[in-house]
N, C-alpha and C positions, 0 to 999 in steps of 0.2 A: 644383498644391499638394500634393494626396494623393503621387502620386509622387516628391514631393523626400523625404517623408517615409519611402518606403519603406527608405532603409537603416537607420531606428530598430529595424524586427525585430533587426538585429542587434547593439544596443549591448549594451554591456557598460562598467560601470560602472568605469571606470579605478582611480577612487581606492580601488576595493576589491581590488586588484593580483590579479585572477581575469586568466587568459590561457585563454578561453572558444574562441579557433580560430575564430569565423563562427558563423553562423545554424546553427541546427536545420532541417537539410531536411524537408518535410511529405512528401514521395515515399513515398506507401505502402509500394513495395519494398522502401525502405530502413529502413523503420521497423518493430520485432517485432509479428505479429498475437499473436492470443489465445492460439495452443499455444506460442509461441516467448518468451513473455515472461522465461519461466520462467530460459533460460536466460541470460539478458541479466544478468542477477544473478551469472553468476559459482559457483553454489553454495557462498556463503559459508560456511552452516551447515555444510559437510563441512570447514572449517579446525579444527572440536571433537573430528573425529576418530569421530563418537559415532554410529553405528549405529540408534541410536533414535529419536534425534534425526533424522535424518535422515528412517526414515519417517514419525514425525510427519508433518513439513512435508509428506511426500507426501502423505500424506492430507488432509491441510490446504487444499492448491493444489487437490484433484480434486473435495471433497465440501462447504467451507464455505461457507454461502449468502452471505454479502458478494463473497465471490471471483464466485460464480456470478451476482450481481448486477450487478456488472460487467462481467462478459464478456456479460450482455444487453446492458447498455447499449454497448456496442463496438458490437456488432451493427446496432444500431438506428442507431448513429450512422455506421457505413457502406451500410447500405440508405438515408439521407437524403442522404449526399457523391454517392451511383448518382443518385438521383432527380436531382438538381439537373445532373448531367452529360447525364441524356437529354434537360434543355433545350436543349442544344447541338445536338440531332441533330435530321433530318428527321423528322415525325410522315404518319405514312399511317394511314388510317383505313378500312375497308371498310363499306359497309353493303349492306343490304335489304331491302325491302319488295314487300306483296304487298296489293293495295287491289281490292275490290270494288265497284261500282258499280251501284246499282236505280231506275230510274228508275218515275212512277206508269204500268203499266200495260208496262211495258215488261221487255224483257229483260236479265237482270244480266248485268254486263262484268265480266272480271276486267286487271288491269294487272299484269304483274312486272316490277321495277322493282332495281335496280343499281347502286355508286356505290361509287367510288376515289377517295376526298379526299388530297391533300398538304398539308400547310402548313412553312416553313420559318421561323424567327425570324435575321434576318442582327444576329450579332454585334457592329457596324463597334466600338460605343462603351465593349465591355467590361462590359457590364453583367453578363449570363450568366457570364463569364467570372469575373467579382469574385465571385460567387453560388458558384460551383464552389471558389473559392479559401476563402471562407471556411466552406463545410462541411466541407471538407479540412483546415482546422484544430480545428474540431470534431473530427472524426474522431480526427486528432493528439493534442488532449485527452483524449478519451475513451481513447486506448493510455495516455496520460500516468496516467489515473484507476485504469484496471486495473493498471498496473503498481506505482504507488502502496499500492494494496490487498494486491497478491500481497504486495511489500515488508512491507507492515505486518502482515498477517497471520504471514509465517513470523518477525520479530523476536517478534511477540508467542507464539507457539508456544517458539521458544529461550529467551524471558525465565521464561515459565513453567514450562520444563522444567527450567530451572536454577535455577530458585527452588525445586522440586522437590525436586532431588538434596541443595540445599545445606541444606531443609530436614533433608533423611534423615540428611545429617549433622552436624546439630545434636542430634537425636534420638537419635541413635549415640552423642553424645558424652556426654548427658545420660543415658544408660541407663549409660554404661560407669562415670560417675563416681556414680550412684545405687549402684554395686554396690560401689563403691571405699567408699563411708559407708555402708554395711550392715554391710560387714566392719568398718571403723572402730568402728560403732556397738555389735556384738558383741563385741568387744576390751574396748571401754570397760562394759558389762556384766556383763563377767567379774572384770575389774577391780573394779571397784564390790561384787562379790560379794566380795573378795578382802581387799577395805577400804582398796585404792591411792587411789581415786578418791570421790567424793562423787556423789550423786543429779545433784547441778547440773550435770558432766561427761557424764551420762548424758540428759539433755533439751536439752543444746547438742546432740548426736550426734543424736537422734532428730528434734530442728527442723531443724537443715542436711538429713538425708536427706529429711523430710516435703517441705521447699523444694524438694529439687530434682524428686521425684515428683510435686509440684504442674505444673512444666513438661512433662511428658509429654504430656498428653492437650493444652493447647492448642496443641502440636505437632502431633499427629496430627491433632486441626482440621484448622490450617493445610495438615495435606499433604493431608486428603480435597477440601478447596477448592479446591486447584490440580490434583489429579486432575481432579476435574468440570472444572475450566476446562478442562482440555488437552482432555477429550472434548468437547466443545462448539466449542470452535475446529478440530478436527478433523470439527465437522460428524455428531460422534454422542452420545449419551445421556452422561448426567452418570457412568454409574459401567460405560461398556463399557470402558473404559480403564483399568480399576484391577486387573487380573490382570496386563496386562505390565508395569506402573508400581511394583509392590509390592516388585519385586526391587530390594535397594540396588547403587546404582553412583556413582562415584567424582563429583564435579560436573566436567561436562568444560572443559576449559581449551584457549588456545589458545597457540600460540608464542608468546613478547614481541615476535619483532621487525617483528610482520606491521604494528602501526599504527605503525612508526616513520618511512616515509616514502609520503608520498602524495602524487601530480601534479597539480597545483594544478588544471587543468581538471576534474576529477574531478567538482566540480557539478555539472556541465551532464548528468548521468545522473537528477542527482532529479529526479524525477517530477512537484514542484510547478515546479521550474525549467523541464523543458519543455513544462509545461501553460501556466506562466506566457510563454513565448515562443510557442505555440501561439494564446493569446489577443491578441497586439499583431499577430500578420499575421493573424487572423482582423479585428482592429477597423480593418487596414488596408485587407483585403476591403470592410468595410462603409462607409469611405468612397469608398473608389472606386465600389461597389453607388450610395451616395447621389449620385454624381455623375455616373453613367451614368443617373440615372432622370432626367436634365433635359435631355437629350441626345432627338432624335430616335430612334425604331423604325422598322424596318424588317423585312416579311414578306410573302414571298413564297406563295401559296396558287395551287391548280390539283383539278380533280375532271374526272372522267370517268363520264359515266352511260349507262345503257345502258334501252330500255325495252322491254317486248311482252306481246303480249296471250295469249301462254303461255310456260311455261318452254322448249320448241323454238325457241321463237322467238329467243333467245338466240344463237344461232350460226348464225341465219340472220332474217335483215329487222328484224329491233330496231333501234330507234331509237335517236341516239346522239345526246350532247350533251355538249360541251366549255367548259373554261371555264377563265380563267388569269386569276389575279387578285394584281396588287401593290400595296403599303398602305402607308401611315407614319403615324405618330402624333408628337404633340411637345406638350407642355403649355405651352398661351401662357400663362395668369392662375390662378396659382395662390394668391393671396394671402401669396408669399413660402413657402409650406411648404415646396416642394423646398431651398433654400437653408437654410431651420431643418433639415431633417431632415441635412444636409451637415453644419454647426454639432453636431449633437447627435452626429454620429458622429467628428469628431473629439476632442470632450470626453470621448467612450466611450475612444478612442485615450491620450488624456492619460490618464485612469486607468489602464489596464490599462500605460500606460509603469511609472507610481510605482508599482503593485502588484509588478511587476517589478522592480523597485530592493527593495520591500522586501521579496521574496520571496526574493532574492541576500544582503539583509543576514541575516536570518534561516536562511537554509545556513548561512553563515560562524558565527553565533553559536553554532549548536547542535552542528557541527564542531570549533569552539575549545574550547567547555565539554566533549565527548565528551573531548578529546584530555587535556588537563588534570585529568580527573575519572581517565581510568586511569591520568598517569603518578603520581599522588597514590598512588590507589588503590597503586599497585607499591611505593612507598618505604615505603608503612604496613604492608603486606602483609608485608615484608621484615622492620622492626624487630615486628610481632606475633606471627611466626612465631620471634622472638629471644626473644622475652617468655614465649611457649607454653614451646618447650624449658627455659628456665629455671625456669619455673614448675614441671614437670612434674619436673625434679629435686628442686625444693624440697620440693615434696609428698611423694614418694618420701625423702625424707631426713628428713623429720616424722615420717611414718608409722614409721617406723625409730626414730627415737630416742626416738617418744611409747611405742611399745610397750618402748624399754629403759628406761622411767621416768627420761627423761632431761631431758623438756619437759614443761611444761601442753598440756593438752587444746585450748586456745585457739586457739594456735600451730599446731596441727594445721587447724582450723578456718579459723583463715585462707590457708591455701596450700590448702589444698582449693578454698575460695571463689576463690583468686585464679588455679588452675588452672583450674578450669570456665570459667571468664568469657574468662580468654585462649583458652580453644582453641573457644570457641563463637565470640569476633572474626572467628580466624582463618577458621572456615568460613564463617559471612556476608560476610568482606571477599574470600573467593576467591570466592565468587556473584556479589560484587557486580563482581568484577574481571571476570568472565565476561559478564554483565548489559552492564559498560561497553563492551565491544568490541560485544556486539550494538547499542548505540545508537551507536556511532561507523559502524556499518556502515548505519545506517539514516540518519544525519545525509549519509552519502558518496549515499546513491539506490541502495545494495547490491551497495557493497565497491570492491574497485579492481585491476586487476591488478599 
């Protein structure tokens, strides 16, 4: 029964037109350990082009304790797949003793005493073997969990770096046009002196500029917040990072036409995906495990002892004693438990199938919505960027004809308002276009060639 079941590790769910190629081999060899994960990725982050970015993430992979969490637990989880293999192998055991003897009125004896035990456990029914199979998927999981981590760690370092930059240039924007209504402000001042303009003219100028020096400081918030984050995720103090971070740079971007086409197997790299195939051959381990424990054991044992009545005596006149001994076990009456515990591991099996299914719909979903979300992002980016430049003429063409008393003050006011707003779009919807290729590389299990 267990073995019909065995080619279930490798479904793949038709109706969700994934062309998955076969199972995920468990082969240690084949699978990246703890230094190598790294590169399994691809080095996405270097498609930004961006230098800082870049050591971020180093620091990130070498010092963040989540990272370094998981690479124990790797560890731990292959010192457990060892243990269960050396149930396979021959056990020998040495000992020694050394016993005194006094009898009443008599003289003490001493005995040295010797002993080579073997034992062997014969595999016929698979059960050991099941045991090895499913800590090996273990194992499997646990590279699945590290590599997951690294993933999420360095998206989360790129999200916040470039929420960062695009920060910086929200702030840029909002100083440059703070300085554009000062000078506007002083214009209208002079004017007012002049008797062009009215008091009223003069507190429209002074509320537009007070507004927008209101947004300054909870910008600079914001950027001191995602400083401390990027040090923290990099695994050091809230404010060691804020000397190299201070310098403004451009929010880095990537080609367009990197997400334009992706190999539909591509899945099968996330880490939930091959944790989740990692858990259906490990639940296939455990019913096979349940149904090798109703099967006879078999074990072969053997000792050799040696005795005398001093340690010379060892290699000359000691007494020897041999012994060979074979054993089997079988459970006659067990009030049905072996058979429930058979039951209970295929039931574990049927889970971990559906979790698998929804583990495949859930890629796909957050893949679709990634893909969707930047080509949006692009066509908005596109017509905001049309909006900006316009706007920015407009403004320039107000400020021109308000100073040749050709328009109200108003009119000024509002192309100011409607330039700031556009070019402040524009820089959050190029974060956000930035942002969205990082979650599309994270939805992929990081990146694609």
């Amino acid at each position: 029964m267990a073995r019909a079941l065995r080619p279930l590790a490798c479904v793949v769910a038709l109706s969700l037109g994934l062309v998955l190629g076969g199972c995920a081999s468990l082969n240690p060899d084949e699978t990246p350990d703890t230094n190598s994960v790294e590169l399994t990725q691809a080095g996405w982050w270097k498609d930004f082009r961006d230098p800082l970015l870049t050591e971020l993430i180093a620091r990130a992979m070498q010092a963040n304790p989540n990272i370094l969490s998981a690479q124990a637990a790797l560890q731990q989880a292959r010192a457990l797949r060892d243990v269960k293999l050396a149930a396979n192998r021959p056990n020998l055991t040495v000992s020694g003793a050394v016993q005194r003897n006094t009898a009443d009125g008599g003289e003490a004896s001493v005995n040295f005493r010797g002993g080579l035990d073997a034992s062997w456990e014969l595999d016929i029914f698979g059960a050991n073997k099941s045991a090895v199979a499913n800590s090996e998927a273990d194992l499997q999981a646990a590279r699945a969990s590290l590599r997951d981590m690294q993933l999420s760690m360095t998206a989360e370092v790129a999200l916040a770096y470039i929420q960062l930059r695009g920060l910086q240039a929200q702030l840029g924007i909002s100083r440059h046009n703070l300085n554009t209504q000062q000078e506007t402000l002083q214009i209208t001042q002079w004017r007012e002196q002049a008797g062009l303009v009215t008091s009223l003219e003069v507190a429209q100028a002074q509320t537009a500029a007070a507004q927008t020096a209101a947004q300054l400081p909870a910008l600079q918030n914001s950027l001191a917040k995602t400083r401390h984050s990027l040090s923290v995720l990099t695994g050091q103090h809230p404010h060691e990072l804020d000397a190299l971070l201070l310098t403004i740079q451009p929010i880095p971007q990537v080609a367009m036409q990197l997400a334009e086409v992706i190999p539909a197997d591509s899945l099968r790299q996330r880490a939930d995906v091959r944790a989740a195939e990692a858990r259906i051959i490990a639940a296939l381990a455990s019913v096979d495990a349940a149904e090798a424990a109703r099967m006879p054991k078999f074990k072969l044992g053997g000792s050799v002892g040696l005795t005398a009545l001093t340690l010379a005596g060892f290699s000359n006149g000691a007494a020897l004693a041999t012994q060979i001994l074979g054993s089997f076990s079988m459970p006659l009456l067990d009030g049905g438990a072996a058979k429930a515990q058979v039951r209970a591991q295929q039931a574990v099996l049927a889970q971990t199938r559906a979790n698998y299914q929804d583990t495949l719909l859930t890629a796909l979903k957050e893949v679709e919505d990634a893909l969707i979300a930047l080509q949006h992002d692009r066509e908005r980016l596109d017509y905001l960027q049309q909006a900006a430049s316009a706007a920015n003429n407009a403004a320039l063409l107000a400020q021109n004809r308000y100073n040749s008393g050709l328009i109200d003050f108003q009119t000024v006011l509002q192309t100011q308002r409607t330039l700031l707003g556009a070019q402040d779009s524009v820089a959050s919807l190029q974060a956000d276009l930035s942002s969205g290729h990082v979650r599309l590389v994270k939805a992929m299990g990081g990146g694609w060639q």
